[in-house]
C-alpha positions in Angstrom: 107.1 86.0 116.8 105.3 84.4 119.4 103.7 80.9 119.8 99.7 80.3 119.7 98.1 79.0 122.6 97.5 75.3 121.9 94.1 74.3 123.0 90.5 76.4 122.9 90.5 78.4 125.7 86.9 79.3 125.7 86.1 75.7 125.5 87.9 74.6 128.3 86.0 77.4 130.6 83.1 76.3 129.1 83.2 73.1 130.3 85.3 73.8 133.6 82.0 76.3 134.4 79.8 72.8 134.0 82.5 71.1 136.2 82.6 73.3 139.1 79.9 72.9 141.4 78.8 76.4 142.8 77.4 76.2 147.0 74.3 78.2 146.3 73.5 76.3 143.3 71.5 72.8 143.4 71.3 71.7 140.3 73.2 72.7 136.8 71.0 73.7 134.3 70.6 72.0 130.7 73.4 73.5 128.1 73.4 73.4 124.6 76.5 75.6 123.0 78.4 75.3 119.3 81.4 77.1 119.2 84.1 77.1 116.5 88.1 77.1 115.9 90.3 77.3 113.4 91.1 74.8 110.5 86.6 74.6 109.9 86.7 72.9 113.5 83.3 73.3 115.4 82.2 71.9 118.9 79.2 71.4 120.8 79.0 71.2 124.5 75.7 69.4 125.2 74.4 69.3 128.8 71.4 67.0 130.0 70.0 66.3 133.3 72.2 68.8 134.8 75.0 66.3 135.3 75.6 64.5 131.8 78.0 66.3 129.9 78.9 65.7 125.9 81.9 67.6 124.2 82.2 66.9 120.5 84.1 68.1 117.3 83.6 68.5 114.0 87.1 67.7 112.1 87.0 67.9 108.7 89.8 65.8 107.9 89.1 63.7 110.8 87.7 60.6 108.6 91.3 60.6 106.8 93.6 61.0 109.7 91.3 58.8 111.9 93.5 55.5 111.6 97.1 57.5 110.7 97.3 58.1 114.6 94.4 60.5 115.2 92.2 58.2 116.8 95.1 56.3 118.9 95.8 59.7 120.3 92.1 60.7 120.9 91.8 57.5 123.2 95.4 57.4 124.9 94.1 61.1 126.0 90.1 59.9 126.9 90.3 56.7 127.4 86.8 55.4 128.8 85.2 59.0 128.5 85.4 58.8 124.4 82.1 57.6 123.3 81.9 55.1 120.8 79.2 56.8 118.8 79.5 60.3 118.4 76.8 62.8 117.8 74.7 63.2 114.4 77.3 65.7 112.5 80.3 65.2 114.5 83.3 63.0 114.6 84.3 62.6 118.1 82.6 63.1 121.4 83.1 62.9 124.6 80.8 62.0 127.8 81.1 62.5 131.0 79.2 62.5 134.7 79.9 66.2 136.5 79.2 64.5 140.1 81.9 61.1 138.9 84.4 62.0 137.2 87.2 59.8 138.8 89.7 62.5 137.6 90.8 66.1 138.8 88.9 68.7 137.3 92.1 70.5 136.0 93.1 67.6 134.3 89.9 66.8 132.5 89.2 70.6 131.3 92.9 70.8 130.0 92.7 67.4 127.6 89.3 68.2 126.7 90.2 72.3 125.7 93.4 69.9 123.7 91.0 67.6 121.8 91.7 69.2 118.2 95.3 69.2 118.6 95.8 65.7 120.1 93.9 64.7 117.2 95.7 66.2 114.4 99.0 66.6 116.3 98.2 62.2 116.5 99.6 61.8 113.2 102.5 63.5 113.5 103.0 61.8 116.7 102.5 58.1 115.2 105.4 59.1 111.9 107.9 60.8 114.9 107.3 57.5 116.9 108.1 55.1 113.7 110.4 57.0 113.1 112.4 56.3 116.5 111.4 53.1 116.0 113.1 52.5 113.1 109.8 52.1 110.7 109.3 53.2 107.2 105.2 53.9 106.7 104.1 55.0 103.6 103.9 58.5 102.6 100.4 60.3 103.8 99.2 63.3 102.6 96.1 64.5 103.7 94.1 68.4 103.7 93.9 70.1 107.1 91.4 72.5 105.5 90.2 73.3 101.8 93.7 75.6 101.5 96.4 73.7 103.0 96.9 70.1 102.5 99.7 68.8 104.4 102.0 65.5 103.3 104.4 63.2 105.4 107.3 61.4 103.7 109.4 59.2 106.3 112.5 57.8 105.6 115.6 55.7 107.0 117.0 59.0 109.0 114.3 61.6 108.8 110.2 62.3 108.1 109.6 65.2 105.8 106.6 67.4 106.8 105.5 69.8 103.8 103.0 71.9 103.5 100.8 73.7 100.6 99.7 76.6 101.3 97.2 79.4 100.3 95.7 82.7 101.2 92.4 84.2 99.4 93.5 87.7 100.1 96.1 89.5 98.0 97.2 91.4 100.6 97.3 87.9 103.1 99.3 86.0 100.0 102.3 89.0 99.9 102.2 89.0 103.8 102.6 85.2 103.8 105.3 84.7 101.3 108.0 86.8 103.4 107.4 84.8 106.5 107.8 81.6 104.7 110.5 82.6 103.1 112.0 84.2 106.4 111.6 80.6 107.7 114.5 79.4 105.3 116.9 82.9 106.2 116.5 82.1 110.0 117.3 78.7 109.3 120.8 79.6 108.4 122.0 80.7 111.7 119.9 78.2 113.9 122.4 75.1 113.3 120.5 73.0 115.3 117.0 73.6 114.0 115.5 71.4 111.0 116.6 71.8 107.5 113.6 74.5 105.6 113.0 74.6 102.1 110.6 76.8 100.3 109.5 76.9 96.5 106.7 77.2 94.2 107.7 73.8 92.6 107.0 70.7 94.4 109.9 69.4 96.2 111.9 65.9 95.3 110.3 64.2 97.9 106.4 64.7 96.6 107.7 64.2 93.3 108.9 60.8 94.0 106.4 59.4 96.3 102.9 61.3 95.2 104.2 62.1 91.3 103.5 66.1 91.8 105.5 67.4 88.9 103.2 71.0 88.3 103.8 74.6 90.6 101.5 75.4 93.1 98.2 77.5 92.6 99.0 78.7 96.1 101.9 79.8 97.8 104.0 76.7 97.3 105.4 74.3 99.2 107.1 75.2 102.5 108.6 71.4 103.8 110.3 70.7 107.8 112.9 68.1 107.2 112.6 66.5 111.0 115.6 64.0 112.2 115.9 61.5 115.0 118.1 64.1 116.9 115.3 66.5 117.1 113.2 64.2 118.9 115.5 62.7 121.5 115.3 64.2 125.0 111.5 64.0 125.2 111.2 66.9 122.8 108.8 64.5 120.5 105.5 66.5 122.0 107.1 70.3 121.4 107.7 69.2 118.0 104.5 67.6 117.3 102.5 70.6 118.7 104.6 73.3 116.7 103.8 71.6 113.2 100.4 70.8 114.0 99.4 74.5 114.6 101.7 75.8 111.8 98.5 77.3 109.8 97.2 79.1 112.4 100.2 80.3 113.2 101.1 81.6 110.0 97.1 83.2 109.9 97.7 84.9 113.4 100.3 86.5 112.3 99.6 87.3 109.3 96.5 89.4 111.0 98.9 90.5 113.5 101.3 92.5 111.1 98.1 94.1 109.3 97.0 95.2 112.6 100.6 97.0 113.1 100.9 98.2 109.3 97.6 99.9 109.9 98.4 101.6 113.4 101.3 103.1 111.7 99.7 104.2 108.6 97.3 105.9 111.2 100.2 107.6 113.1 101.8 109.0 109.6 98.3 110.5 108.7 98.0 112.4 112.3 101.4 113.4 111.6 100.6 115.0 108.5 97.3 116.1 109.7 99.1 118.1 112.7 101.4 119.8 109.6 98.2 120.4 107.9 96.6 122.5 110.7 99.9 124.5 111.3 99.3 125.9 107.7 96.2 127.6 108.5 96.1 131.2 107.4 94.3 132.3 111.1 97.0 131.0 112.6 99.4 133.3 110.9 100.4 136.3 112.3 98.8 139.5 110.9 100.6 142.6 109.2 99.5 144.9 112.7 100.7 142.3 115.2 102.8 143.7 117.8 106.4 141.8 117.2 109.1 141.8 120.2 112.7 141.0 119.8 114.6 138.2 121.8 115.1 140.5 124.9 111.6 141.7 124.9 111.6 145.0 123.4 108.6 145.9 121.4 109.8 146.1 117.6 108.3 148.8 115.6 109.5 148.7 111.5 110.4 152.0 110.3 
């Protein structure tokens, strides 16, 4: 299985096409262009005057996550280019001058093609860094989108990330509970990786700190036990990015093995297609056919 590309690609070359000042051109023109992502994110890339440049998200969860580290992360990553009002509709927005930016282009278009996952990826960020810290927060739980709701539970030696998951297709649903549950087989012969556990009842630790005592109506609960020693040797960020774009991992690939089952259910049909035509009774030989034997000779029945 491979790893999703982070950020939004076709937002950053959005924006890098606003940033990059083209010889025969004298002046940019005025922009106004919503795309989308997963997780129900949208943005809007808003340009005015030919030099004023807005980049905002939609997050739905944003309002929850906003002062659990989302918000921290949004402006260690900004800093004086995050607005303090965003746009009607939108949660965070960005501004920026084309002709002064006072950074590299490179570097702006790649935080800027980031902004959903420093924002989410924020509050796993702020539990890792209590937890190096030596911190207990409270337990947070909080829904990434309408089907997956997503809970923290630090303690003394380790934060528990679990998640609740669900798929409306049927098809999605039995596709999704072998990779989950190939997540706790793969576990056993990766010592070093974090401890997996995957179950339709809620685990210990959301029955202790949120009092969840009933199975899940969707998949169940698939929960990342993360230690101190899986964070040391700057490997805090790597973490924080895999578990922040776990869902749309799991929904890549879940698209990605329909796409195969289908290519080979296409390949067994021409198979048995091409046996098909071979049957054909003009393609048989007739009863006057002229048959030879192996050396050539004409062979005539008597």
């Amino acid at each position: 299985m491979i790893l999703l590309e982070p950020g939004n690609r076709i937002l950053g070359e959005t924006v890098a096409a606003q940033l990059v000042k083209d010889e025969n051109e004298e002046k940019k023109s005025n922009l106004d262009i919503k795309l989308c992502d997963f997780d129900d994110v949208a943005y809007r890339i808003l340009v005015e005057n030919g030099d004023n440049i807005k980049v905002s998200m939609s997050l739905p969860c944003y309002s929850v996550i906003k002062d659990f580290g989302a918000k921290a992360a949004l402006e260690k990553a900004f800093g004086s280019l995050l607005a303090e009002q965003a746009l009607d509709n939108f949660d965070v927005t960005v501004q920026m001058s084309a002709s002064n930016l006072g950074k590299p282009v490179d570097e702006v278009v790649k935080t800027i093609q980031m902004m959903k996952p420093i924002a989410v990826g924020g509050v796993f960020d702020y539990f890792f860094s209590e937890l190096q810290a030596g911190r207990k927060p409270a337990p947070f739980r909080f829904k990434l989108r309408q089907d997956t709701e997503i809970f923290l539970v630090p303690s003394a030696d380790r934060v528990a990330i679990i998640y609740e998951l669900s798929f409306q297709d049927r098809v999605d649903r039995a596709i999704a509970r072998i990779m989950l549950q190939e997540f706790v087989d793969a576990r056993r012969t990766l010592g070093a990786a974090p401890p997996v556990q995957y179950n339709m009842n809620p685990p210990m630790e959301l029955k202790d700190s949120f009092g969840l005592v009933d199975p899940s109506q969707g998949l169940g609960y698939i929960g990342f036990s993360v230690m101190k020693s899986h964070l040391d040797g700057g490997r805090k960020d790597k973490v924080v990015a895999v578990l922040q774009n776990f869902r749309s991992y799991m929904q890549y690939h879940i698209k990605c093995s329909k796409s195969f089952f289908h290519s080979r259910m296409r390949a067994r049909v021409n198979s048995m297609l091409t046996l098909l035509n071979r049957c054909k009774a003009d393609r048989l030989p007739t009863a006057d056919a002229v048959k030879k034997t192996i050396s050539g000779k004409t062979f005539t029945r008597k």
